[in-house]
matplotlib code that plots the C-alpha trace (Angstrom):
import matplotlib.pyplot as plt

x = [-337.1, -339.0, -335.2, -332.4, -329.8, -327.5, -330.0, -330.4, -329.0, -328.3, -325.2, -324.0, -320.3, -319.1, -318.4, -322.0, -322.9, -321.5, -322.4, -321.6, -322.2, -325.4, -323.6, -326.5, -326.7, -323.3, -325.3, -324.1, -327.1, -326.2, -326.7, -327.1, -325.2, -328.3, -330.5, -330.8, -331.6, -332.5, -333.4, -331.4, -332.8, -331.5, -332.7, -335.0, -332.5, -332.8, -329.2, -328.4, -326.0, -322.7, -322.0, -325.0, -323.3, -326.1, -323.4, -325.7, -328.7, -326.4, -325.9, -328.0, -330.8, -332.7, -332.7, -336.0, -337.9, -336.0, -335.1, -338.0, -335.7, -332.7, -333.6, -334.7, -331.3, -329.5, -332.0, -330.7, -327.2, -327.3, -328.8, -325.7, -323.2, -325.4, -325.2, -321.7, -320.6, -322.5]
y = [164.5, 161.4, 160.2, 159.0, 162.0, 159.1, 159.3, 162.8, 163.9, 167.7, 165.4, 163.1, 163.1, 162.9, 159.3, 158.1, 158.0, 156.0, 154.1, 150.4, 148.5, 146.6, 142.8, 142.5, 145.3, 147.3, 150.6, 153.0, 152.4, 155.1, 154.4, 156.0, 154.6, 153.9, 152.2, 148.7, 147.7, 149.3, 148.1, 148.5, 151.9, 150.0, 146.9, 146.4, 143.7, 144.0, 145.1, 144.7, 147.7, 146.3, 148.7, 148.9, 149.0, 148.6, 148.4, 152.2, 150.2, 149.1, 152.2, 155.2, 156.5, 157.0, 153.1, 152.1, 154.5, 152.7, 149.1, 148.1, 149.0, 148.1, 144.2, 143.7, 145.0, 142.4, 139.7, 140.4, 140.7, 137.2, 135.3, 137.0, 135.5, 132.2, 132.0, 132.7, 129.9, 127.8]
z = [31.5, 29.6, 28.1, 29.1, 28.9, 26.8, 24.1, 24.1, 20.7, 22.0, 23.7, 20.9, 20.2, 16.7, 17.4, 18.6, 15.2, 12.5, 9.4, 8.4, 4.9, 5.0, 4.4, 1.6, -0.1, 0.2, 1.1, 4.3, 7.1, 9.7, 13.7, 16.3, 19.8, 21.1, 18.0, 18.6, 15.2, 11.9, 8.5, 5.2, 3.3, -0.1, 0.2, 3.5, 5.2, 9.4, 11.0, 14.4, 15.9, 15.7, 18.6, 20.9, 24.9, 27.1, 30.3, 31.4, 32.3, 35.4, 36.5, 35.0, 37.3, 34.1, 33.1, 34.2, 31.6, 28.9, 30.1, 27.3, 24.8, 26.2, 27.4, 23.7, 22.7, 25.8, 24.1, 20.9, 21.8, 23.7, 20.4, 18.2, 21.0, 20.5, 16.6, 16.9, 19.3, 17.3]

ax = plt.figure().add_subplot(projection="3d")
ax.plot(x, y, z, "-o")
ax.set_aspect("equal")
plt.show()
């Protein structure tokens, strides 16, 4: 196996997908439970998974293949909990 079974769409739920309003444009950007980040298809503007859990990594046998992706996504997480307290 060279994925984490979490991100292995043959075992998505209805509910680990999901679309929110890009804050710029108004369109529908649809995520995955495990994107990190994707960019506006209307008008380009960079959105951050309002959703992302990355509480796996803690316990998942699998984490090590993917803990690239998934410290960028802690990294970005911490600098949302930053701006916000400031």
């Amino acid at each position: 196996m060279d994925r984490c079974p979490g991100q292995d769409q043959r075992y998505l739920k209805p509910s680990d997908v999901f679309e929110v309003p890009c804050p710029e444009c108004g369109h529908m950007v649809e995520f995955f439970k495990f994107d990190v980040k994707l960019n506006c298809r209307g008008c380009g503007r960079e959105m951050r998974n309002p959703k992302l859990d990355l509480g796996c990594a803690k316990w998942c046998k699998y984490a090590d293949k993917c803990l690239g992706d998934l410290e960028k996504g802690r990294r970005l997480m911490q600098d949302d909990k930053k701006k916000e307290q400031e």
